[in-house]
C-alpha positions in Angstrom: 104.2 112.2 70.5 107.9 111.3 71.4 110.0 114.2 72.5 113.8 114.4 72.4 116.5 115.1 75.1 117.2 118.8 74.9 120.8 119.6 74.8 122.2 119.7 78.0 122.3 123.0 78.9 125.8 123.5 80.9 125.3 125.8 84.4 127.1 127.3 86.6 128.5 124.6 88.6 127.1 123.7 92.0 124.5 126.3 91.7 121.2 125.9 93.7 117.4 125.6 93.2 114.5 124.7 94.5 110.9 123.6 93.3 108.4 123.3 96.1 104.5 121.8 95.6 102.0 123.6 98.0 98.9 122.3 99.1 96.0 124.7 99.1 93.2 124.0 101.7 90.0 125.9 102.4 89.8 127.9 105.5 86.4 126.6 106.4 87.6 123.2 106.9 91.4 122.8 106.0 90.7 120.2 103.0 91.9 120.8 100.2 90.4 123.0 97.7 90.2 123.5 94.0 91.7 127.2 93.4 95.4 126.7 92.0 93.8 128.0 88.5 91.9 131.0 89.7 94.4 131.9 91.9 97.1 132.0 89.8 95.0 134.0 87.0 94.4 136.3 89.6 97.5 136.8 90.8 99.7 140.3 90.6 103.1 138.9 90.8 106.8 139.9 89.1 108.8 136.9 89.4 111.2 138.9 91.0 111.7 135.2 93.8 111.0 133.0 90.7 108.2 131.3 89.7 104.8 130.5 91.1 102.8 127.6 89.0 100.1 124.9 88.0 100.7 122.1 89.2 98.9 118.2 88.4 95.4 119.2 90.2 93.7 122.5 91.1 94.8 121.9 94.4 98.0 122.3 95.0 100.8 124.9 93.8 104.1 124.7 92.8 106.7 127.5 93.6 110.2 127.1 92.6 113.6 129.9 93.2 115.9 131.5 90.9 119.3 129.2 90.7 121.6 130.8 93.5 125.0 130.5 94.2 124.2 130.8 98.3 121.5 129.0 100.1 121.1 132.2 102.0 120.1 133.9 98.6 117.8 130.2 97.5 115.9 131.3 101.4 115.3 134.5 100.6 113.3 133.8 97.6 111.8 131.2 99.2 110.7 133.5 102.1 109.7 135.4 99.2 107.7 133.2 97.4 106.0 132.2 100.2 105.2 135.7 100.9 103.6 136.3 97.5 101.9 133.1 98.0 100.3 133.5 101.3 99.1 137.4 100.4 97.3 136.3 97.4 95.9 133.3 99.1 94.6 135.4 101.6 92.8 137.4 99.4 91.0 134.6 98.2 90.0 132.8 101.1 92.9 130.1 100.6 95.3 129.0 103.2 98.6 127.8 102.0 100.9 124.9 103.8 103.5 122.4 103.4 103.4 118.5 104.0 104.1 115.3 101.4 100.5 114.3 101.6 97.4 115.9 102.7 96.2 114.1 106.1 92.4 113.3 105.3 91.5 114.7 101.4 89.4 112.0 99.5 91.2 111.6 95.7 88.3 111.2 93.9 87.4 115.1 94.6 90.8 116.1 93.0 90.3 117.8 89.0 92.9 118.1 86.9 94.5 121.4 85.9 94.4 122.6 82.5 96.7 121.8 80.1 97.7 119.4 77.8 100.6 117.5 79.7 98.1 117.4 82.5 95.5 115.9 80.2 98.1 113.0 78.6 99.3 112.1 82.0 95.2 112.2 83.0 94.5 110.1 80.1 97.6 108.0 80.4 97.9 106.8 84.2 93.9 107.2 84.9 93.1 108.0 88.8 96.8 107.5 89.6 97.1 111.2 88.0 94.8 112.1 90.3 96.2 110.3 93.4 99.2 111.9 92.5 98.2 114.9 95.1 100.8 114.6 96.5 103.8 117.1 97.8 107.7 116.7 96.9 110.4 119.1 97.3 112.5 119.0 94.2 116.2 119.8 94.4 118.2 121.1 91.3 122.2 121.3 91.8 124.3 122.7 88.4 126.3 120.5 86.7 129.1 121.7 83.6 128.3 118.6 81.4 126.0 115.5 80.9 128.5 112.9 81.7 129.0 115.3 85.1 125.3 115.0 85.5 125.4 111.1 85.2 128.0 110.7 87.4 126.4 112.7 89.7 122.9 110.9 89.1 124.6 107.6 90.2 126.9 109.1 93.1 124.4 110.5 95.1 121.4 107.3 94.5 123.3 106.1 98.0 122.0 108.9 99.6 118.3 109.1 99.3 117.2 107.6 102.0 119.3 110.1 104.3 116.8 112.8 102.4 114.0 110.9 102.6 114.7 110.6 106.6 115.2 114.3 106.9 111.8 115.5 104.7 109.6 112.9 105.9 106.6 114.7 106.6 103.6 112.6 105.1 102.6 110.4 107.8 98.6 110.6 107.2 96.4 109.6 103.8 92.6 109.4 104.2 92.5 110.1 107.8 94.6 107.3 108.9 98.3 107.2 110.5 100.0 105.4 108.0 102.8 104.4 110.5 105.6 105.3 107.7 107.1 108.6 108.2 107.1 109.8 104.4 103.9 108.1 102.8 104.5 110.2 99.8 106.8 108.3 98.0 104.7 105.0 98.0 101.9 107.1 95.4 105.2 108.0 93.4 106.2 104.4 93.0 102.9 103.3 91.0 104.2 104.7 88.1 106.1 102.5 86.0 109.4 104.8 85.5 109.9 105.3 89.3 112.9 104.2 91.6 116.7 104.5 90.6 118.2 105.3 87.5 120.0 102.6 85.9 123.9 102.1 86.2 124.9 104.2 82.9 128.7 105.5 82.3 127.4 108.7 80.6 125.4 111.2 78.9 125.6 109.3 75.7 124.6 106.2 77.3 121.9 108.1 78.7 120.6 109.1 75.8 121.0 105.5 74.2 118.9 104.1 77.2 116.1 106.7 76.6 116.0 106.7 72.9 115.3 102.5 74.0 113.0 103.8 75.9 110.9 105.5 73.2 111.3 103.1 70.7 109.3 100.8 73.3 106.9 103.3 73.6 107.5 103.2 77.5 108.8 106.9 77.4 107.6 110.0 75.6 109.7 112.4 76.9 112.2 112.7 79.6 109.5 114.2 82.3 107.8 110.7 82.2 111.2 109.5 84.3 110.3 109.5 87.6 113.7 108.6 89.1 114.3 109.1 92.5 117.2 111.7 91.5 117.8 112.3 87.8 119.7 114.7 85.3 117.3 117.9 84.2 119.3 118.7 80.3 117.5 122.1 80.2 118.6 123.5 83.4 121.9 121.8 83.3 121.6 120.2 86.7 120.9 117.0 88.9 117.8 117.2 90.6 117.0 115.1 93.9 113.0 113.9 93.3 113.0 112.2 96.7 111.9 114.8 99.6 108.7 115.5 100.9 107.7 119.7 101.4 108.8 120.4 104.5 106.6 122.1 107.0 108.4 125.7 106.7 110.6 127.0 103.8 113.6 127.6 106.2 113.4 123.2 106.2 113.7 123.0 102.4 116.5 125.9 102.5 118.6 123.4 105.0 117.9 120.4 102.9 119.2 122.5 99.5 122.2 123.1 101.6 123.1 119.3 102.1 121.9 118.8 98.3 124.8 121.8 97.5 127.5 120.5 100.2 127.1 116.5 99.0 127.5 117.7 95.6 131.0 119.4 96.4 131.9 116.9 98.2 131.2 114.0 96.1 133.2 116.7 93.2 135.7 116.9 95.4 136.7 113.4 96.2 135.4 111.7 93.3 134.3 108.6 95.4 135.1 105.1 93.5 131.0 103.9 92.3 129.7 100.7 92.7 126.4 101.4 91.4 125.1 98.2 90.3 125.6 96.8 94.1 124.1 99.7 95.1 121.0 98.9 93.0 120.5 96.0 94.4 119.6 97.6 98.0 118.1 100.6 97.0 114.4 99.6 97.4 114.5 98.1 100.6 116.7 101.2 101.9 114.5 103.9 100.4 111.7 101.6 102.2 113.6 101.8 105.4 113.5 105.6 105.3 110.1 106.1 103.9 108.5 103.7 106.8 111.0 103.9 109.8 112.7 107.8 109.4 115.6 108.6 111.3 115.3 104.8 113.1 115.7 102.8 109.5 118.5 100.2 109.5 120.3 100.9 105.9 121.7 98.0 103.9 125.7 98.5 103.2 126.2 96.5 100.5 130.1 96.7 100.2 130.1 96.1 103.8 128.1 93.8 104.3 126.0 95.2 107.2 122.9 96.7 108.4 123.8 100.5 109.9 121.4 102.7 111.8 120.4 105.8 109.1 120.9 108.0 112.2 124.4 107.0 112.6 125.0 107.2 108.2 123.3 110.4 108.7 125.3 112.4 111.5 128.2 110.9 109.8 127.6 112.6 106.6 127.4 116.2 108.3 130.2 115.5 109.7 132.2 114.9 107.0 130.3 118.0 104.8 131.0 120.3 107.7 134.6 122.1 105.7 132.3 121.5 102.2 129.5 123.6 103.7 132.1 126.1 105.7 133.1 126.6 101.9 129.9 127.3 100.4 128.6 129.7 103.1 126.1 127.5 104.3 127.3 125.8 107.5 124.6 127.0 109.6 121.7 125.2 107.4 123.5 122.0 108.0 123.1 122.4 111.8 119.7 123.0 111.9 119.4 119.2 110.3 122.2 118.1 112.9 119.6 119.0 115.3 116.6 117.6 114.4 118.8 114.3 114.4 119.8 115.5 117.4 116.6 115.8 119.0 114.8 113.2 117.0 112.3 115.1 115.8 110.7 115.9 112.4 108.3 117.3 110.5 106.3 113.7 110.5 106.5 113.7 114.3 105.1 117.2 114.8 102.3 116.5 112.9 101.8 113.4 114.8 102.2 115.5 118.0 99.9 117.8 117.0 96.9 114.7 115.7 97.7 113.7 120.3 96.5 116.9 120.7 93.8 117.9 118.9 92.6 114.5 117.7 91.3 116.1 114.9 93.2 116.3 111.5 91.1 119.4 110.2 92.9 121.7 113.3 96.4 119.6 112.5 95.9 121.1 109.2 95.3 124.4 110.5 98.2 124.2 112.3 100.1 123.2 109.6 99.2 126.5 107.7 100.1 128.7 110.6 103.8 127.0 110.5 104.3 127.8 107.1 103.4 131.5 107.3 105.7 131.5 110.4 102.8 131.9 112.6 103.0 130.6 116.2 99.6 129.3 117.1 97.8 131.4 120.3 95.7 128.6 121.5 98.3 125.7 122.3 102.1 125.2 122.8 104.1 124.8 119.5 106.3 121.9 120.9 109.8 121.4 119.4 110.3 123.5 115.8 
């Protein structure tokens, strides 16, 4: 049954949040397990960091903060959260760690989650519900109105690929090195509402394209929009779809930050938007990002030109460095000015750590110690 847009709800502007999806592996073997709706019904907690979910299958979780002003208050709860998360895990023999995809889980395994959305998109998209286990860090910023939130939806479509590059952390599906950086994204793109939002003026153009939408029967309700970054009426924000979980909350706390600078900056200067010229790169850039990372040639196309996404990248912090000195969050930024820096990301630790082990299952383990904050006692960590 159709649903309609809620009203959009107007927030605080420029107001941060953060939903994270956790995979949940078994300590006996680091594959996943099925224990999201046990553990959850088991669980003792106040919601004093936010919330701690279902999500799709009974194998991942989804954790997501309270809407801060300051990053440094969106970390705490995430530190929180994770906290919370990890303790009760614990308790049940679960281990608890980041990562777009999960290196060597078989889909078929998966089950759904109970629920009814779960069931209509089980029922609706067959096993690509299922091979949807996979991991995104979603990123809310708080818009005063739904033209805002339009605006903003088409403003920052230019810069997905720069958080693409800077989440990437899904090089492996069924045991194989994929070669891309952030495999995520291509099990996102089966479904028919993926990619870019269409070039629309405002919120009532918006809701003329979705009510078309319906009438189609392509769309029941806005959650079956899949866009790469779209406008979220009920919590009054914009929220960037594209990142993969990073590896450690204190990542997805520095991407929030450029997610909260961009926005003021883009507020601020109120760039002139060319978004139908945009369109016409934006698959072969987000490809660019999702296969090649920080060494992706990006399509300009009021240039004219290829540029190097590291180059578009360090520019950008650059140029947000007197947006995040405003906001308080200037030293989240640098920690993503270094991992250009140094050339190194989540998807190349995991990769370091497969030349090592040669064995996905400890790579996993691995992975769950990072997350927890743990340094492993039986090898070097490498660059963090």
């Amino acid at each position: 049954m159709s649903q309609p847009i809620a009203e959009f709800k107007q927030s605080q502007p420029l107001t941060v949040g953060v939903e994270l999806e956790l995979q949940l592996v078994s300590v006996r073997d680091f594959d996943l397990t099925r224990g999201a709706t046990d553990l959850l019904g088991s669980m003792d907690y106040d919601g004093r960091f936010g919330e701690i979910k279902l999500e799709i299958t009974e194998s991942m979780i989804e954790v997501s903060t309270l809407p801060r002003t300051l990053v440094d208050g969106l970390a705490a709860d995430l530190v929180g959260l994770r906290q919370a998360l990890v303790s009760q895990c614990a308790r049940n023999h679960i281990a608890v760690c980041g990562g777009g995809t999960h290196p060597f889980h078989r889909w078929a395994e998966r089950r759904i989650c109970p629920g009814d959305r779960f069931d209509e998109i089980y029922h609706r998209y067959g096993y690509l519900a299922k091979q949807f286990t996979v991991f995104g860090q979603h990123i809310h910023v708080g818009c005063t109105s739904g033209d805002e939130a339009i605006w903003m939806t088409q403003a920052l479509g230019p810069y997905v690929p720069i958080f693409i590059a800077l989440s990437a952390s899904s090089p492996f599906v069924d045991g194989e090195d994929t070669l891309f950086q952030s495999a995520r994204l291509n099990a996102v793109s089966a479904f028919p509402l993926s990619g870019q939002c269409p070039a629309l003026r405002d919120w009532a153009e918006f809701i003329e394209h979705f009510s078309f939408l319906q009438a189609c029967g392509i769309a029941r309700s806005i959650k079956d929009l899949y866009w790469d970054v779209r406008p979220k009426p009920e919590f009054g924000t914009v929220e960037i779809r594209v990142c993969d979980t990073p590896l450690t909350v204190e990542h997805a706390a520095a991407l929030a930050a450029l997610a909260q600078s961009l926005v003021l900056h883009l507020l601020r200067t109120r760039p002139a938007l060319d978004t139908q010229r945009h369109l016409y790169v934006a698959r072969y850039n987000k490809f660019q990002a999702c296969r090649y990372g920080f060494d992706g040639q990006i399509s300009d196309p009021i240039g004219l030109r290829q540029v190097p996404l590291r180059q578009i990248a360090r520019e950008l912090l650059a140029v947000l460095v007197e947006d995040a000195r405003e906001l308080g969050c200037s030293a989240w930024l640098q920690l993503l000015d270094a991992s250009l820096v140094g050339e190194f990301s989540d998807a190349s630790w995991l990769r370091g750590r497969q030349a090592i082990h040669r064995n996905l299952n400890d790579v996993v383990r691995e992975a769950t110690m990072r997350f927890r904050n743990q340094r492993s006692t039986q090898l070097p960590e490498g660059p963090r």
